[in-house]
Structure formats: C-alpha cells, structure tokens
C-alpha positions, 0 to 999 in steps of 0.5 A: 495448687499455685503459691505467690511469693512476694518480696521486696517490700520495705521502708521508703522516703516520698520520692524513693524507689522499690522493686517488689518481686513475685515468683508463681510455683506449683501446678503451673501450665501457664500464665495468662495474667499477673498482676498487682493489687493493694490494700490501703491502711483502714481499708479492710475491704477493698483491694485496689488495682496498681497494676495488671501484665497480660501474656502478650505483654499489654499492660494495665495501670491505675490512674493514680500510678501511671508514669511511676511504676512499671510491671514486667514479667519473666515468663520463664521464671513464672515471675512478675515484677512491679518498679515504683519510682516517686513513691508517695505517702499514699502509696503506702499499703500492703501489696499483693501480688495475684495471677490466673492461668492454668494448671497441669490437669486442666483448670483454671487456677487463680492465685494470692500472694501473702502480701508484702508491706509497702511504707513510704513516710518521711 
C-alpha cells in the first residue's frame, strides 16, 4: 500500500507564492508519475489537472498555470513538489497530490493524497 502526505497549503494575498510538498511511502518500486491535481469551490466532481512530472522529468502543465507554477521532483525521497508564484483568486482550491508506479510485489499501484487547502484572497 502507497500513502501521499501533502503539506504546504495555507492562506495567500493574489500574487504570493507557496510551496506545496508531497512525500510518497509504502510498498514503492518505483515511480513513474507525480503529479498535481485540484478541486475548485462548488465543484464537487471534477478534479482538474495543474501539473504532471514524468520519471525522465518531462513535465505537464495546465494552460491556465503555465509560467507560474513549477513541479519538480526528489526521486530519492519519493517527493514531488508544485512552487506557484502569482497566485491568483482563482487558484484557490483543495490540492491534491496522486502518483503511479509500482510497488514491491509486482503491481501497479495509483495513489491520493489527502488534499491540502489552497486560499488566495485579499
């Protein structure tokens, strides 16, 4: 079994910066992806992709982030981290982290975090 712990989140002016963390344990061969997804107020469906590192460190963005935020990785640590610069009222959302890989005994594993909560307001 893979758990995500997320930290990081918290209370920001528009234009501010966080840094959310994600740090992957458990039955962990080895990581493919890491990544980034979101969940906006009202919106109790939909999880939206921000942001998506691949093993070989090709890297995916949402239209709506790009040139603000940047996702890296530790593959040591099993950690991926998500840095948003000029973060605006709409950002605000519940963040979650998710990662696929495989684990110790053969399978495919694909994991959630908790969520960590993301305010930007004035």
């Amino acid at each position: 079994q893979v758990q995500l712990e997320e930290s990081g989140g918290g209370l920001v002016q528009p234009g501010g910066s966080l840094r959310l963390s994600c740090a992957a344990s458990g039955s962990i061969f080895s990581i493919n992806t890491m990544g980034w997804y979101r969940q906006a107020p009202g919106n109790q469906r939909d999880r939206e992709l921000v942001a998506v590192i691949i093993s070989d460190g090709n890297t995916i963005y949402a239209d709506r982030v790009k040139g603000r935020f940047t996702i890296s990785r530790d593959n040591a640590k099993n950690t991926v981290y998500l840095q948003m610069n000029s973060l605006k009222l709409e950002d605000t959302a519940v963040y979650y982290c998710n990662a696929h890989g495989l684990g110790y005994l053969g399978a495919d594993f694909g994991a959630w975090g908790q969520g960590t909560q993301v305010t930007v307001s004035s």
